[in-house]
C-alpha positions as CSV (number, residue, x, y, z in Angstrom):
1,X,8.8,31.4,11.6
2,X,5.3,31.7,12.4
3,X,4.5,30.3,16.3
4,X,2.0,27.7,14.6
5,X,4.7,25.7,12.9
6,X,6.2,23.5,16.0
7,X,9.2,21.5,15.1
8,X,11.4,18.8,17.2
9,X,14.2,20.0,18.6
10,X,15.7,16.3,18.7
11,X,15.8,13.3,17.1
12,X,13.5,12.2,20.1
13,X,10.5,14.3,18.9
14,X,10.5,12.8,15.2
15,X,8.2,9.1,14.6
16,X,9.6,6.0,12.8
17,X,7.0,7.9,9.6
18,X,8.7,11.2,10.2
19,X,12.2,9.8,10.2
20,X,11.7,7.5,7.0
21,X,10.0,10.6,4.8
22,X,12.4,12.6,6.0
23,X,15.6,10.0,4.4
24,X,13.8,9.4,1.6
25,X,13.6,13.2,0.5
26,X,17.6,13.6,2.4
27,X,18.2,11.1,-0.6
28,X,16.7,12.8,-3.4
29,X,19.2,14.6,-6.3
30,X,18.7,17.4,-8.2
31,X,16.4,19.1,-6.0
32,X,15.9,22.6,-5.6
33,X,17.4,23.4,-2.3
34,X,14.2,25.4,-1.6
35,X,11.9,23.0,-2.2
36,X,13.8,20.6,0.2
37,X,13.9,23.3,2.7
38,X,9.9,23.2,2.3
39,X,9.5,19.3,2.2
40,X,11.9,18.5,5.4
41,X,9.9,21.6,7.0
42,X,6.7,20.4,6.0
43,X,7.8,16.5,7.3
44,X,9.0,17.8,10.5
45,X,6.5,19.7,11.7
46,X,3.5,17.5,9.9
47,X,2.2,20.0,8.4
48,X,0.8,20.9,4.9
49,X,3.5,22.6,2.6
50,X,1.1,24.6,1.1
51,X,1.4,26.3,4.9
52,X,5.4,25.9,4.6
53,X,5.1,27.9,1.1
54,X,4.0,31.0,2.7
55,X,7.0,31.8,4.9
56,X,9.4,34.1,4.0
57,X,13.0,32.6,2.7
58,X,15.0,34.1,5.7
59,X,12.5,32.6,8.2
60,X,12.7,29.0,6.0
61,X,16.4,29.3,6.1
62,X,16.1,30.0,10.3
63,X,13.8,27.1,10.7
64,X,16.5,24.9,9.1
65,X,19.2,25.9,10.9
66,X,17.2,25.2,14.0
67,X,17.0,21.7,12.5
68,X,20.4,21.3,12.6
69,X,20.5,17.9,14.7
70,X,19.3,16.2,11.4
71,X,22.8,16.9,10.3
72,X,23.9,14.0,12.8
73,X,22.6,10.5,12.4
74,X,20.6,9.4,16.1
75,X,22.8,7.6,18.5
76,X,23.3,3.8,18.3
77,X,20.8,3.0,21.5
78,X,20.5,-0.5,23.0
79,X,18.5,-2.7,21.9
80,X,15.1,-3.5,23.7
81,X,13.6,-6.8,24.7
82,X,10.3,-4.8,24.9
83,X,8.8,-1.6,24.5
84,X,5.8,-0.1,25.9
85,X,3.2,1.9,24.3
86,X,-0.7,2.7,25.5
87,X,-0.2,0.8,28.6
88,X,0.2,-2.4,26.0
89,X,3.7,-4.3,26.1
90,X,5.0,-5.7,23.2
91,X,7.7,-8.5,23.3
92,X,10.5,-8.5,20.8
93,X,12.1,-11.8,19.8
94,X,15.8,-11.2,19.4
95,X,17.0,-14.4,18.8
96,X,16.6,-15.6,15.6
97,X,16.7,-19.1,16.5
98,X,12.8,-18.5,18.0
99,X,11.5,-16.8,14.8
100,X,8.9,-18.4,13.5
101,X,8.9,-19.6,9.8
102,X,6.0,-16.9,9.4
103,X,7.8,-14.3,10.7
104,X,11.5,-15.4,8.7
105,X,9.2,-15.1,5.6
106,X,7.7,-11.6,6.5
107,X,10.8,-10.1,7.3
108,X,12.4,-11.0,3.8
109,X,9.7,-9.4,2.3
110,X,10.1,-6.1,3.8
111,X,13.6,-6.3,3.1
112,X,13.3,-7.2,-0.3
113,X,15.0,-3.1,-1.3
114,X,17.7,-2.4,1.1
115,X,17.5,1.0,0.3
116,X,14.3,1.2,2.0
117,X,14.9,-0.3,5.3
118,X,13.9,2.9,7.1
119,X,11.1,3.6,5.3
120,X,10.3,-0.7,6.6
121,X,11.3,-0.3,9.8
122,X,7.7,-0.1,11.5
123,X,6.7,-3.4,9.0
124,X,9.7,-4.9,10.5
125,X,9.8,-4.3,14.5
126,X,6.0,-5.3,13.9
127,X,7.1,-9.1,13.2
128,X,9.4,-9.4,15.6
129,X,7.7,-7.1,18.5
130,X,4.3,-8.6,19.6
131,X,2.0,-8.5,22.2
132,X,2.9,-9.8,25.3
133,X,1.8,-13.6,25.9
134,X,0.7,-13.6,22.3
135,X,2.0,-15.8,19.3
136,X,2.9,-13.8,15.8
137,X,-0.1,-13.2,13.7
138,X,0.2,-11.7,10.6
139,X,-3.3,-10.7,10.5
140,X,-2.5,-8.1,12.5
141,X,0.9,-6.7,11.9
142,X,-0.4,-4.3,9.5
143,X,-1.7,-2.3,12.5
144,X,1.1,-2.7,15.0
145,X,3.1,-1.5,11.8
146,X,0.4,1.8,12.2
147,X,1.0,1.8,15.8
148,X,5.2,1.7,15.8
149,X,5.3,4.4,13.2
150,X,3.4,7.1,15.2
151,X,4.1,5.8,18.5
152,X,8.0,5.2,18.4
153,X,10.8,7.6,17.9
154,X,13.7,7.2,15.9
155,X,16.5,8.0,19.3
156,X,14.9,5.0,20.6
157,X,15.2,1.8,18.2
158,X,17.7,3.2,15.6
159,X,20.2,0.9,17.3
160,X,17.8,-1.7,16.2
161,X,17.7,-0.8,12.7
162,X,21.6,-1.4,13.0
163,X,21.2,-4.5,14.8
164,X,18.5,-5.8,12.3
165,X,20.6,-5.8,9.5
166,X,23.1,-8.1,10.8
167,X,20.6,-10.1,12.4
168,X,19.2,-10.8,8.8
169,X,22.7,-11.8,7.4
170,X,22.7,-14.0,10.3
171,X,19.3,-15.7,10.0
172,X,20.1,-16.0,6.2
173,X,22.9,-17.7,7.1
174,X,21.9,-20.2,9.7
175,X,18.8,-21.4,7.3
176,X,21.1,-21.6,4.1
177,X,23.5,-24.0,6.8
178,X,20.6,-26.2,8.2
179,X,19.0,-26.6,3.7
180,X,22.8,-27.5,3.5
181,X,22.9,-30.0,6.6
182,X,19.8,-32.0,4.9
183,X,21.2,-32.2,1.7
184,X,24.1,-33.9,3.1
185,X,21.7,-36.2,5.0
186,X,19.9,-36.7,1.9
187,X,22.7,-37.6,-0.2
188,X,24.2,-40.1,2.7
189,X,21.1,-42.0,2.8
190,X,20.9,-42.5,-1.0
191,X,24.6,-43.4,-0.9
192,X,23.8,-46.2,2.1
193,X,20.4,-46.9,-0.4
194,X,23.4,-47.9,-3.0
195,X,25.4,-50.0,-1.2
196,X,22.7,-52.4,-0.1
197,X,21.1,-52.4,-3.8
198,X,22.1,-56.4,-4.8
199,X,22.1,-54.3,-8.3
200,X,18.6,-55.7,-9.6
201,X,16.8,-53.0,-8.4
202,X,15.7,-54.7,-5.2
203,X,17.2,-53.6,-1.7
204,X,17.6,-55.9,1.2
């Protein structure tokens, strides 16, 4: 392997962008197991495969077996209230009872394709992780989004990935049971509109 290619030993050396090419192309059938060998090189060590092309086979088949830890999914960590990066801290909202109806809308729109929540998972930490003493904006999500994917590793918010997806059921939930609880509201107050009706139209 030449000493210019540099790749993580652990899942704590590979980004949120890293870790989302890397499952997309983990996904892929009917792929030469070759050409994997040179895209999850090439992904790992961010650099061009045209570079990855012109090792030998035995030295592409040593530099996978030294990426062995990608045969294990990263540990379930715990979730953060906030997370550091650049000196700036960013905030995360956790309970989805504070999300903002901006934010309830962006997330559903980044998880539109559940296949592709990693590949999302930058666009979605940047609507619920914002800058400390600052209100969502979705003017600027787009580069926190930037920011998350080269900035975070995958070790430490996989166990929010986990933790997102129930926390989606959840919020879907609790908005389909409050649309429910005004309908019934709704439908009471006609009823009551009804019952006072003297049947000409008029009510008293």
């Amino acid at each position: 392997m030449k000493s210019e290619i540099k790749l993580p030993t652990s899942w704590e050396a590979v980004n949120l962008k890293q870790f989302a090419a890397l499952q997309n192309k983990l996904q892929q059938e009917d792929t030469d197991v070759i050409e994997q060998y040179i895209d999850i090189i090439s992904i790992l060590s961010n650099e061009k495969p045209s570079l990855i092309m012109k090792m030998p086979i035995d030295s592409l088949k040593k530099a996978i077996e030294y990426l062995n830890f990608i045969n294990e999914l990263p540990k379930e960590t715990k979730i953060k209230n906030q997370i550091e990066i650049n000196g700036v801290i960013y905030k995360g909202t956790l309970d989805i009872t504070k999300l903002t109806a901006g934010q309830y809308i962006d997330i559903k729109t980044f998880c539109k394709d559940t296949d592709s929540i990693f590949e999302n998972l930058a666009n979605i930490m940047a609507v619920i992780y914002v800058e400390e003493n600052e209100e969502y904006d979705g003017a600027k999500h787009a580069q926190r989004a930037r920011l998350f994917q080269e900035k975070l590793n995958i070790n430490d918010v996989y166990g929010f990935a986990l933790f997102f997806s129930n926390l989606l059921n959840d919020l879907t939930e609790d908005i389909l049971d409050y649309t429910l609880q005004q309908q019934r509201e709704i439908l009471e107050y006609i009823d009551l509109k009804a019952t006072m009706s003297n049947g000409d139209g008029s009510i008293f």
